[in-house]
Biopython code that builds the backbone (N, CA, C, O; Angstrom):
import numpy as np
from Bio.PDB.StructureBuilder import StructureBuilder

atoms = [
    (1, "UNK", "N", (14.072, -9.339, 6.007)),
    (1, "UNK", "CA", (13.115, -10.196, 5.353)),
    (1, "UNK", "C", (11.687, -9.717, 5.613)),
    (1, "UNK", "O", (10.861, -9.821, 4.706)),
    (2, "UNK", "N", (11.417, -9.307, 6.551)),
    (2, "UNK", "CA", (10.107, -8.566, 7.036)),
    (2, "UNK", "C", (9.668, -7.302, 6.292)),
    (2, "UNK", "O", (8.479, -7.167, 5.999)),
    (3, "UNK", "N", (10.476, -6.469, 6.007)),
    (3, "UNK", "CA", (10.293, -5.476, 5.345)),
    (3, "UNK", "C", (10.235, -5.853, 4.021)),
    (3, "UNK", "O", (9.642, -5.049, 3.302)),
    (4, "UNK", "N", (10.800, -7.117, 3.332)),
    (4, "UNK", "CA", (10.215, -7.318, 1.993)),
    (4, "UNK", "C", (9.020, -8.132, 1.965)),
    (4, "UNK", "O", (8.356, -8.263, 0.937)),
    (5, "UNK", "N", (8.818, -8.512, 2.723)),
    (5, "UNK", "CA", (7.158, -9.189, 2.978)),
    (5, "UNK", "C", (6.246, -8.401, 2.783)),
    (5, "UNK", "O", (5.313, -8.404, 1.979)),
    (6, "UNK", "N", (6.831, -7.104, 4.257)),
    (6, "UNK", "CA", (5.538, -5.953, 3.602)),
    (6, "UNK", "C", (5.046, -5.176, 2.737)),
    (6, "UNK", "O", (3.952, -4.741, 2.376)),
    (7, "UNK", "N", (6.453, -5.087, 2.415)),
    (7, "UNK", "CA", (6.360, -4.607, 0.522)),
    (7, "UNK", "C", (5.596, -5.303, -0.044)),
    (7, "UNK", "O", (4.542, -4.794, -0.427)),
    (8, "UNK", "N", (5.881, -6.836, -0.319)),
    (8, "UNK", "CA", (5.264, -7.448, -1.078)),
    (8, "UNK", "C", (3.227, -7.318, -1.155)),
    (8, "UNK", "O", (2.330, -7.236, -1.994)),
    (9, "UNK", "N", (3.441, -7.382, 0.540)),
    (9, "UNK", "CA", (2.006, -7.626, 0.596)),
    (9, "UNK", "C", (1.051, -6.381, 0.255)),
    (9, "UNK", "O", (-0.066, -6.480, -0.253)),
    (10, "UNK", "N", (1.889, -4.833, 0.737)),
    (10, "UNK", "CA", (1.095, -3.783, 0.345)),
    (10, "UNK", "C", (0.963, -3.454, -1.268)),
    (10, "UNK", "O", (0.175, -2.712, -1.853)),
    (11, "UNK", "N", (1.919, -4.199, -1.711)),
    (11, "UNK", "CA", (1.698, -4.154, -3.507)),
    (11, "UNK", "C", (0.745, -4.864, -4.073)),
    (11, "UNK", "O", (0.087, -4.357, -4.981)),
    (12, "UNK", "N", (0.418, -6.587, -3.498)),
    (12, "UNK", "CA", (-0.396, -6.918, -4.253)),
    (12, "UNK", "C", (-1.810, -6.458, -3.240)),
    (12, "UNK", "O", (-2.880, -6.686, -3.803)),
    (13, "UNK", "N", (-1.913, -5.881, -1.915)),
    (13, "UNK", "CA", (-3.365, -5.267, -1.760)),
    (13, "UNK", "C", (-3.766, -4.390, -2.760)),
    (13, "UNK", "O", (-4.865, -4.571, -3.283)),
    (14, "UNK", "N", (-2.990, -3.385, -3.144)),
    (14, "UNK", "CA", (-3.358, -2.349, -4.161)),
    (14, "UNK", "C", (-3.100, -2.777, -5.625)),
    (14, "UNK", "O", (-3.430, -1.993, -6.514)),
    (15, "UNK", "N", (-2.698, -3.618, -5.850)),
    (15, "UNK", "CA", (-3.026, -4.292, -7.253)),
    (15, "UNK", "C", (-4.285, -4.750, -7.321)),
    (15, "UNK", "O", (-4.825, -4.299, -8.331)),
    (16, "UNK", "N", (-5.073, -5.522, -6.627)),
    (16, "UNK", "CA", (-6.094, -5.817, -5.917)),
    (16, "UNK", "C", (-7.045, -4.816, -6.102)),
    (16, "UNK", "O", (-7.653, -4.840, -7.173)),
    (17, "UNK", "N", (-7.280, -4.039, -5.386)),
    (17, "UNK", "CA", (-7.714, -2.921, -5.423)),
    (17, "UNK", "C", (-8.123, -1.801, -6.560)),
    (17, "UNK", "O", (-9.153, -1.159, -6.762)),
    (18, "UNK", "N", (-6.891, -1.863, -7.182)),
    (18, "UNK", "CA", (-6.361, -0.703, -8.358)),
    (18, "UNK", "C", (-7.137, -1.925, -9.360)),
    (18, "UNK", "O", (-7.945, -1.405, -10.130)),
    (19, "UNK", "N", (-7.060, -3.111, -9.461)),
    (19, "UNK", "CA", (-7.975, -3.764, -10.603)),
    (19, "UNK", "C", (-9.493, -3.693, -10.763)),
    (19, "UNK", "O", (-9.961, -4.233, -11.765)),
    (20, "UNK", "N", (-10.299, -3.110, -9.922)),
    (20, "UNK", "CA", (-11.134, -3.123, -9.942)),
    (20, "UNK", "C", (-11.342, -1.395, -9.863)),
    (20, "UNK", "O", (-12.545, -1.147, -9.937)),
    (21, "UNK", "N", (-10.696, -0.425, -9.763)),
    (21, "UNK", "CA", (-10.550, 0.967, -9.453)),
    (21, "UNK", "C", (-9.680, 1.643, -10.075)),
    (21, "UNK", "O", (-9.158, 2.598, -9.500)),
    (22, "UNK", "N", (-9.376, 1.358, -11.193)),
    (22, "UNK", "CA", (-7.542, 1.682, -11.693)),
    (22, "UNK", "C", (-7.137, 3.347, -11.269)),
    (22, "UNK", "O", (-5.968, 3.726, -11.335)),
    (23, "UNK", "N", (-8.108, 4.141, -10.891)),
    (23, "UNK", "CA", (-7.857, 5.655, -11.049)),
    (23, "UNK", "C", (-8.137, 6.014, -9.659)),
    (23, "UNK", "O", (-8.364, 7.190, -9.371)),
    (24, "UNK", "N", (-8.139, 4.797, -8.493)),
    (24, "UNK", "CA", (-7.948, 5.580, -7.035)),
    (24, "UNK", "C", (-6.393, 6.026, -6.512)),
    (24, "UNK", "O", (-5.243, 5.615, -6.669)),
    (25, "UNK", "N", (-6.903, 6.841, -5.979)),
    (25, "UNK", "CA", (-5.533, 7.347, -5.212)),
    (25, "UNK", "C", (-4.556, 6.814, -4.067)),
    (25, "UNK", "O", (-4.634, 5.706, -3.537)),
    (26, "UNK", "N", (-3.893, 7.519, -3.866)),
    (26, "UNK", "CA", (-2.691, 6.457, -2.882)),
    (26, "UNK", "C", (-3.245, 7.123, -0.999)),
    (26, "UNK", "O", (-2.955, 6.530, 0.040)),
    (27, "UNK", "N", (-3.994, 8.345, -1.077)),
    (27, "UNK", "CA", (-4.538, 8.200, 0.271)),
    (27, "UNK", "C", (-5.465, 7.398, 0.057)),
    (27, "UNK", "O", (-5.224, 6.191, 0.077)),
    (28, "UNK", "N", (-6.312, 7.716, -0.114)),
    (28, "UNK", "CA", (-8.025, 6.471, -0.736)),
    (28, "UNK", "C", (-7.869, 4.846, -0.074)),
    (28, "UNK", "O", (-8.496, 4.193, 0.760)),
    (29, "UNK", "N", (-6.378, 4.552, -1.157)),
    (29, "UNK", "CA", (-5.406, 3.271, -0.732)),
    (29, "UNK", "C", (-5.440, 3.143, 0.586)),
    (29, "UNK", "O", (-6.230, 2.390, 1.157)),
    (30, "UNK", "N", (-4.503, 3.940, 1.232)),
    (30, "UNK", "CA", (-4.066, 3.909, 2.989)),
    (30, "UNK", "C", (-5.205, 3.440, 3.519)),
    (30, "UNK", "O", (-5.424, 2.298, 3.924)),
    (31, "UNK", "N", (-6.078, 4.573, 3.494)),
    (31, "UNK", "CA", (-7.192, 4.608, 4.534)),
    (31, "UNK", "C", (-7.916, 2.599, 4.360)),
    (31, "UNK", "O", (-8.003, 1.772, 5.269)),
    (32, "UNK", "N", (-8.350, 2.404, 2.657)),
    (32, "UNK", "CA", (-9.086, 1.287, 2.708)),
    (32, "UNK", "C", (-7.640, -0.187, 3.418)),
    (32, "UNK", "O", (-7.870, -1.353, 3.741)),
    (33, "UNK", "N", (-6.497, 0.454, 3.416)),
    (33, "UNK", "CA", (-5.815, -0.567, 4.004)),
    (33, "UNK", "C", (-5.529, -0.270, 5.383)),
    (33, "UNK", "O", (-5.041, -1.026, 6.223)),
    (34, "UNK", "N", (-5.782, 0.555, 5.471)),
    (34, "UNK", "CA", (-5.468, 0.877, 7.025)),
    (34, "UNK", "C", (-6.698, 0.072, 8.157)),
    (34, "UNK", "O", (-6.555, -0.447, 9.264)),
    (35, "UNK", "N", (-8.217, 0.320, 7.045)),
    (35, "UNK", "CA", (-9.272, -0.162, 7.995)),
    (35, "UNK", "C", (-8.899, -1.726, 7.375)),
    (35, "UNK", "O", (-8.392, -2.516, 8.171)),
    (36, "UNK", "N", (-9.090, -2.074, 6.286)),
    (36, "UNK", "CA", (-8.671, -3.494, 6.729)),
    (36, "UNK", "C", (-7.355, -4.299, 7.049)),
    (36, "UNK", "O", (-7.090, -5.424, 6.625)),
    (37, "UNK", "N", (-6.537, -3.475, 7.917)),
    (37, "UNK", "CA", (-5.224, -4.988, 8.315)),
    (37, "UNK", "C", (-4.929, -4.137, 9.533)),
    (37, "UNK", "O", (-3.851, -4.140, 10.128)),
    (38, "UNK", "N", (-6.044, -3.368, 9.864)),
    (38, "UNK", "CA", (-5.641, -2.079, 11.444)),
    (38, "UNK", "C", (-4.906, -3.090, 12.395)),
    (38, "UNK", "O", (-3.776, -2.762, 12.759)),
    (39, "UNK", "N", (-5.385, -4.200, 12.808)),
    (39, "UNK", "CA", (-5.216, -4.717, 14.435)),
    (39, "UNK", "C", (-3.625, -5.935, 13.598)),
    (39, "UNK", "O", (-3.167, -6.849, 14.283)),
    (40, "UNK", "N", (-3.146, -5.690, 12.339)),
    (40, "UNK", "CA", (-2.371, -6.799, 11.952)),
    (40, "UNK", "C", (-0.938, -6.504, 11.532)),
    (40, "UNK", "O", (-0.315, -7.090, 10.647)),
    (41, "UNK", "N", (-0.414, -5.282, 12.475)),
    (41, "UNK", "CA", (0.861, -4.190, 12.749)),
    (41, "UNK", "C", (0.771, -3.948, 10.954)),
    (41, "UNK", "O", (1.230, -4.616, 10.028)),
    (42, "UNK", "N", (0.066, -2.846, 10.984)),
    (42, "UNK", "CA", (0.081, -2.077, 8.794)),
    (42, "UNK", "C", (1.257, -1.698, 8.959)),
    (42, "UNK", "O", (1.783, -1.707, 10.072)),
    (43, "UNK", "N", (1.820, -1.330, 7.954)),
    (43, "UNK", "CA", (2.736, -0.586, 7.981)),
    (43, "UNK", "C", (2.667, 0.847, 7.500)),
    (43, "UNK", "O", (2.175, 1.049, 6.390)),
    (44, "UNK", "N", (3.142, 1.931, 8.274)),
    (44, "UNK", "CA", (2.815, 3.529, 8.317)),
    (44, "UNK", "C", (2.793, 4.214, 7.072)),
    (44, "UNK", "O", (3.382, 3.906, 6.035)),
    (45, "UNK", "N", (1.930, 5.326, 7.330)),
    (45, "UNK", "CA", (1.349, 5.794, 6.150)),
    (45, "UNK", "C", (2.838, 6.300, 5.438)),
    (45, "UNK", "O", (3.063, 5.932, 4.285)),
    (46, "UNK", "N", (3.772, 7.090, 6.107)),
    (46, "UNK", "CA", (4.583, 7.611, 4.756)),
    (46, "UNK", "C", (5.323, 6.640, 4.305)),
    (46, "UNK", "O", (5.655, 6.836, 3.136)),
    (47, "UNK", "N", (5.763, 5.560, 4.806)),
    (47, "UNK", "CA", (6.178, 4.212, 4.428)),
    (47, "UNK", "C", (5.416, 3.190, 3.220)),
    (47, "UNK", "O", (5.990, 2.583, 2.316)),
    (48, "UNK", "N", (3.881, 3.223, 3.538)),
    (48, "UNK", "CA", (3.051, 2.942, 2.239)),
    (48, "UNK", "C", (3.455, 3.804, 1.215)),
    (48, "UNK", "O", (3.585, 3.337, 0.084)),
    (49, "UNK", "N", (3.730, 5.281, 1.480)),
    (49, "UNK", "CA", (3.215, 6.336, 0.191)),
    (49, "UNK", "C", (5.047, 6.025, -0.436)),
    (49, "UNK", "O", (5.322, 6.616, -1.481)),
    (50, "UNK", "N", (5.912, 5.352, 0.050)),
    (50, "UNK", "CA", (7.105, 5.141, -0.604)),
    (50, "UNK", "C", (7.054, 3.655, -1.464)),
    (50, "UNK", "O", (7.740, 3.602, -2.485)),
    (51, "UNK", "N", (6.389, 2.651, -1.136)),
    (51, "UNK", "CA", (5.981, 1.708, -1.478)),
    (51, "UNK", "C", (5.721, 1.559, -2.634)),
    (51, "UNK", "O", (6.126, 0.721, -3.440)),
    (52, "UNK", "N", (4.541, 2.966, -2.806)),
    (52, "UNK", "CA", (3.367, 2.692, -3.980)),
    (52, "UNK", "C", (4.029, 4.184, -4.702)),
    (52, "UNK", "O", (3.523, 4.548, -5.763)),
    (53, "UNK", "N", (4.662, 4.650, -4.361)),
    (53, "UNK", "CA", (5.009, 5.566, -5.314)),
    (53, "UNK", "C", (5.692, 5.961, -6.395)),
    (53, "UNK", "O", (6.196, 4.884, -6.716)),
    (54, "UNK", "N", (6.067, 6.735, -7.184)),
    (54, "UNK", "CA", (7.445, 6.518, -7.965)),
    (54, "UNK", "C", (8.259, 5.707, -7.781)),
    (54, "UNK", "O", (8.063, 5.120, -6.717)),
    (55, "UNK", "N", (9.549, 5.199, -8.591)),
    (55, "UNK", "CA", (10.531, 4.906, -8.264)),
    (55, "UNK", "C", (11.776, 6.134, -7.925)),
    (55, "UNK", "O", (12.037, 6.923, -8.833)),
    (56, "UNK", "N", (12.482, 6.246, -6.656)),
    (56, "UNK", "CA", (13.453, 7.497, -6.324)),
    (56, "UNK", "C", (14.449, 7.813, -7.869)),
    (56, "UNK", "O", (15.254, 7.040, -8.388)),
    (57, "UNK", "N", (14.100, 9.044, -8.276)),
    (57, "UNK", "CA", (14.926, 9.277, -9.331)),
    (57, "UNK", "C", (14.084, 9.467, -10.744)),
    (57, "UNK", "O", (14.755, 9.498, -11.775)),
    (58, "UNK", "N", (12.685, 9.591, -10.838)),
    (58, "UNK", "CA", (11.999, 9.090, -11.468)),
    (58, "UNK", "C", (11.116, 10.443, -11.461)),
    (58, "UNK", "O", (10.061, 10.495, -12.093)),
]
sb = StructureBuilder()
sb.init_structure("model")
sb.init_model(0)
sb.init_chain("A")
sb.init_seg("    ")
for serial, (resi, resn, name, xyz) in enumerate(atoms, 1):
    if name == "N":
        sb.init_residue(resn, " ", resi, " ")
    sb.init_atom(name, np.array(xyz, "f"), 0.0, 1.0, " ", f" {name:<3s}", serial, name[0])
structure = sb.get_structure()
């Protein structure tokens, strides 16, 4: 259940984000989420970049 929370939540930060930026990138992403939710256990960068990336197969 935790791991779909964080899904959830790193999708709508970068929806968030991507609405006001539609053409930033997925490091760009990390970093501005990394400084804001640092001290609130983020979840790791290659773990974000699976998150926000393709779908496997795709």
């Amino acid at each position: 259940m935790r791991k779909a929370a964080q899904e959830a939540f790193v999708l709508e930060f970068v929806k968030s984000v991507r609405a006001k930026d539609p053409g930033i990138g997925g490091m760009k992403l990390w970093y501005m989420y990394r400084q804001a939710f640092d001290g609130n256990c983020p979840v790791g960068r290659d773990r974000f970049a699976d998150i926000i990336g393709p779908p496997k197969g795709a």
